[in-house]
N, C-alpha and C positions, 0 to 999 in steps of 0.2 A: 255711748254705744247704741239703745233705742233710738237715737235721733239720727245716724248712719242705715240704721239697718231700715230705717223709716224712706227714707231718701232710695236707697238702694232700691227697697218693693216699690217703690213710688215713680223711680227709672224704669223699672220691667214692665209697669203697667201701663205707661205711655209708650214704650217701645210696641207693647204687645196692642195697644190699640190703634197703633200707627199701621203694623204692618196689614191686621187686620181691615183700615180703610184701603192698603194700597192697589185691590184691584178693578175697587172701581174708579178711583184717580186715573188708570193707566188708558188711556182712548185707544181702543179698539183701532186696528190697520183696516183704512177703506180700501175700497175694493181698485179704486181707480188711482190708489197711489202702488197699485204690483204691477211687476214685470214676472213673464214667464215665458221660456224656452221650450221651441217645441221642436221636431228633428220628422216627425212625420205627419203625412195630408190629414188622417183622425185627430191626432194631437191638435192641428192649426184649424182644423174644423173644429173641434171641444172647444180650444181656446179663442175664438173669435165669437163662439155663438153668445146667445144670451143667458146659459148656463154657464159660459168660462165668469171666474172672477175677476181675472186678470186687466186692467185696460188694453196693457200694452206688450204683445207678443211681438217675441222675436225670433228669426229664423235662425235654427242652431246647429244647419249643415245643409247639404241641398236635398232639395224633397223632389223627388219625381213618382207621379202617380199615373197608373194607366187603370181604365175601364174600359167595360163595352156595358150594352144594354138591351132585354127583348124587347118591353114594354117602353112606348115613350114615358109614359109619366114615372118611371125610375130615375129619370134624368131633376124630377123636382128633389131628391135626394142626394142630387150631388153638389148644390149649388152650397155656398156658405153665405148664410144670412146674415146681415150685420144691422142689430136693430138697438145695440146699445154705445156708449161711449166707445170704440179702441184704434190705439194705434199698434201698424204692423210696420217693423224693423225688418227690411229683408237683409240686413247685418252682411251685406256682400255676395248672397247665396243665389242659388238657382232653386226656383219655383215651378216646376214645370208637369204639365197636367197634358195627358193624350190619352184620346177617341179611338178604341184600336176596333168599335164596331165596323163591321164586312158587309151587313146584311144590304139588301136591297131595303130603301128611302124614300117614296114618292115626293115626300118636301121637305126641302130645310127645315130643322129643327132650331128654337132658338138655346143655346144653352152655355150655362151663366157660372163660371168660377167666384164671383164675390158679386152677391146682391146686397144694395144698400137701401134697404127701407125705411118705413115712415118713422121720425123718431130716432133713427141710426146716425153714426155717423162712423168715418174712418179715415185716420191718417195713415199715410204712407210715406215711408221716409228708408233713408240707407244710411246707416250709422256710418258703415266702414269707410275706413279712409282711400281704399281706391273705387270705390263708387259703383261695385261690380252687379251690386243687385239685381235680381232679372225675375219676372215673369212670364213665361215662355205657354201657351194654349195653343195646340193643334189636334188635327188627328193622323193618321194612317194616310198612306197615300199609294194603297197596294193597284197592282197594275191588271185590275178587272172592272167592268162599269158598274158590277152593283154596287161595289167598295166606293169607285166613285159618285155614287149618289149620295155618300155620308162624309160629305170633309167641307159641307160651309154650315154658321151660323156658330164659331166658338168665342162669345164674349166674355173678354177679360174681367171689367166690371159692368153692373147694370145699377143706375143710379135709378130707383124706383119710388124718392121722395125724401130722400135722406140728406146726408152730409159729408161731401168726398173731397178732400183734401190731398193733392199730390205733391210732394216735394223732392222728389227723386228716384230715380232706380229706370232699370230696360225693362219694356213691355209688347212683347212682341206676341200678334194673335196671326194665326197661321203657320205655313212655312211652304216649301218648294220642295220638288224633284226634278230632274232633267228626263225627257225622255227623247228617243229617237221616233221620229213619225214618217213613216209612209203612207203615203197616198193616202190622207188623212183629207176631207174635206173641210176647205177653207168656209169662213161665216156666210164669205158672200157668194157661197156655189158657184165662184166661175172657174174656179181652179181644185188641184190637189194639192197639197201639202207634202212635201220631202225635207226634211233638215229638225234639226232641234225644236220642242216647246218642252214648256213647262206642267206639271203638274202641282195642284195650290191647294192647296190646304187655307180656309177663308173663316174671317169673324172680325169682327170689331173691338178696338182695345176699350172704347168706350161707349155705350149704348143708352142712353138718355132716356127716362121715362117724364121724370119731375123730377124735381130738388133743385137743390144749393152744388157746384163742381167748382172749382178750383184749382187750374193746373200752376205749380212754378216753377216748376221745372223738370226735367227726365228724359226719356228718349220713347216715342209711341211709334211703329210702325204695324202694319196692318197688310194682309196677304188680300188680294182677290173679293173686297168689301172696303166698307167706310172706314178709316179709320176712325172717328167719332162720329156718330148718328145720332140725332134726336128722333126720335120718334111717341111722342106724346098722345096718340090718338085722338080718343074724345074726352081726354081728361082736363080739364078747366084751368087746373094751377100754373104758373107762369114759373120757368123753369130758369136756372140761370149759370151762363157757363163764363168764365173768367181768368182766361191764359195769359200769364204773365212771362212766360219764357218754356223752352222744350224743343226738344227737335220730333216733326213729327212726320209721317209718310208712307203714301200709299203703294202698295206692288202690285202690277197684276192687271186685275181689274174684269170687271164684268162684261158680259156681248154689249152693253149702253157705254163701257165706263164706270168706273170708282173715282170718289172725289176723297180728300182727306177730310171734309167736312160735310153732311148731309142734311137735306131738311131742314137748314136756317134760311125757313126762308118768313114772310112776312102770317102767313094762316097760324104758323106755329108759335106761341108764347113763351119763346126763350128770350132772356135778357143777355144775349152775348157780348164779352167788352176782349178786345185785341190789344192786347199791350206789349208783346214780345211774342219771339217764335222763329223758329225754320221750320217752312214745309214743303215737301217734294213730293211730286210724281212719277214713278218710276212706269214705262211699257213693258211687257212680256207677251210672246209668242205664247197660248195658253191652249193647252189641251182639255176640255169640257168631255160631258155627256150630254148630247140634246134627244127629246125624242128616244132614246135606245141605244143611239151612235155616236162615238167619238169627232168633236168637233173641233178644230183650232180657228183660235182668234186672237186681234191681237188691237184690242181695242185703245182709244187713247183717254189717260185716265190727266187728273185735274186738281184745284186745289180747293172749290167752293164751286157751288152751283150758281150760287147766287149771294151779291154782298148785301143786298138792301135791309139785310136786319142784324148788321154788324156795328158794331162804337166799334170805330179805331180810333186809338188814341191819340189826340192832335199833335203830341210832343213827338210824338214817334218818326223815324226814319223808316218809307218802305221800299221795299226791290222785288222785280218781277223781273226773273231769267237773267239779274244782278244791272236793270236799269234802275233808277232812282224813280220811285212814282210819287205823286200826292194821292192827299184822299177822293178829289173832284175824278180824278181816273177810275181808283179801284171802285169805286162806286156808280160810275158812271160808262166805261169804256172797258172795263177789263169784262174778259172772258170767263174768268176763275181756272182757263187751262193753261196756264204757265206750268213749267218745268220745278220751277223752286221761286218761293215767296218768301222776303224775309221782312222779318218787323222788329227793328233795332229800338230797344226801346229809349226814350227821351226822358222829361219828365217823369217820374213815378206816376200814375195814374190813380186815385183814391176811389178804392173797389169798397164795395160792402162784404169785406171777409168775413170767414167764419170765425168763431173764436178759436184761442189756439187750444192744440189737444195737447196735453204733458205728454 
């Protein structure tokens, strides 16, 4: 009976020191193995910043946000900074953010829905099965000129040294109005203007400082600006962008012209490599403000300014305005204003990817 009852405390006291060790056994959940839903612009702002814990948000209905602003520098508070590990799931949804300031403008403003800093990085992806995701940045496009001194400069992302990784979902920066114009003065003052233009809502889907980009796929169009820009100023680091597939395209366009691509050209230290892609230039009859005054133009927009600091990929198949080209053309001969450019890709081409994000 002493020799049961011995065994018996001798069971509780190793049970009782087992449970006792089990919670430092248990490994703590890191931060970049959560997932968390968010349904509104604060929530997807907490959860992307470097206070969210989350890696990986996903969008868990469609968000639509509107502001205005008095002060420019309000505007560095609306931007979402991305300076740690996350991926964003836009899970099918609509993302969509608008400028409903009126005020009178002197100059474009630049202003940034997802900033990707040094040390950041950010995937993007669409889980859902019809692929409906969308990112949607415009503003206002009320029918007075001070209004329209506030509708260009809204970038979808600003790669500012970071890590952007695209693999699907719609991205569209801007948007249109129809308006009827009378006697509206043409660009080139020799005429007046009667019949339809447009009013544009204008920004870039992607805005290049430095870093590492990555597109493979998605849909990019772009109102009355770049569709992608570098603009690296006097910053040193060699930038590098690498499209493997996407449909992209510019509307609109500037009094010079909009090109889908800007600023690759050889001063700037982007590593650009062309592996796949569709991209189009779209014309529109476009109603501005110059000077004071309602102006239409209708300028012809393009696909590249210039190719001399592009790797196309030699496996690749290419087409301009759906003729067959080589590389000794597009590099040699072409214009960069074709209508639509395509780059069927060949061989896989071996990029220096980023690592993947879970």
């Amino acid at each position: 009976m002493n020799y049961k009852r011995k065994r018996i405390i001798s069971l509780i006291l190793t049970l009782a020191i087992v449970i006792g060790l089990l919670p430092g056994m248990i490994l703590p959940a890191r931060a970049d193995d959560t997932e968390v839903t968010v349904t509104t612009w604060s929530e997807l702002k907490e959860a992307l910043s470097k206070s969210g814990t989350a890696s990986k948000v996903k969008l868990g209905n469609d968000i639509e946000h509107e502001y205005s602003y008095y002060y420019n520098y309000e505007l560095d508070h609306l931007k979402i900074p991305i300076s740690t590990k996350k991926t964003l799931d836009l899970n099918g949804r609509t993302l969509e953010l608008r400028d409903m300031k009126t005020d009178y403008q002197s100059k474009s403003l630049d202003k940034v829905m997802f900033a990707i800093e040094e040390g950041g990085s950010l995937h993007v992806i669409d889980s859902s099965p019809s692929g409906d995701g969308k990112v949607w940045y415009h503003s206002q496009l009320a029918e007075n000129i001070s209004a329209a001194t506030n509708r260009g400069g809204h970038h979808i992302f600003l790669n500012n040294g970071g890590e952007l990784v695209i693999d699907g979902g719609k991205f569209i920066a801007g948007r249109k109005s129809k308006t009827w114009c009378v006697g509206i003065k043409h660009k080139t003052n020799k005429y007046s203007y009667n019949g339809w233009a447009y009013n544009l809502s204008s920004g870039n889907v992607l805005l290049i400082k430095q870093g590492q980009t990555i597109i493979n796929g998605g849909t990019f169009h772009s109102y009355d600006d770049f569709t992608i820009k570098v603009d690296l100023g006097a910053k040193s680091m060699v930038s590098e962008l690498i499209i493997n597939g996407g449909d992209y395209k510019v509307m609109g366009g500037g009094i010079g012209g909009k090109n889908v691509f800007h600023n690759l050209n050889s001063k700037e230290k982007v590593n650009f490599e062309l592996n796949g892609g569709t991209f189009s230039a779209e014309n529109m009859m476009v109603r501005m403000v110059v000077a004071g005054y309602w102006l239409v133009y209708d300028a012809e927009n393009g696909i590249v300014g210039t190719t001399k600091n592009i790797n196309f990929n030699q496996d690749a198949l290419y087409k301009t305005d759906g003729k067959e080209r080589n590389i000794t053309y597009l590099t040699s001969n072409w214009s960069g204003k074709s209508k639509k450019f395509e780059v069927i890709p060949g061989t896989p081409k071996v990029s220096r990817l980023l690592p993947e994000v879970e």
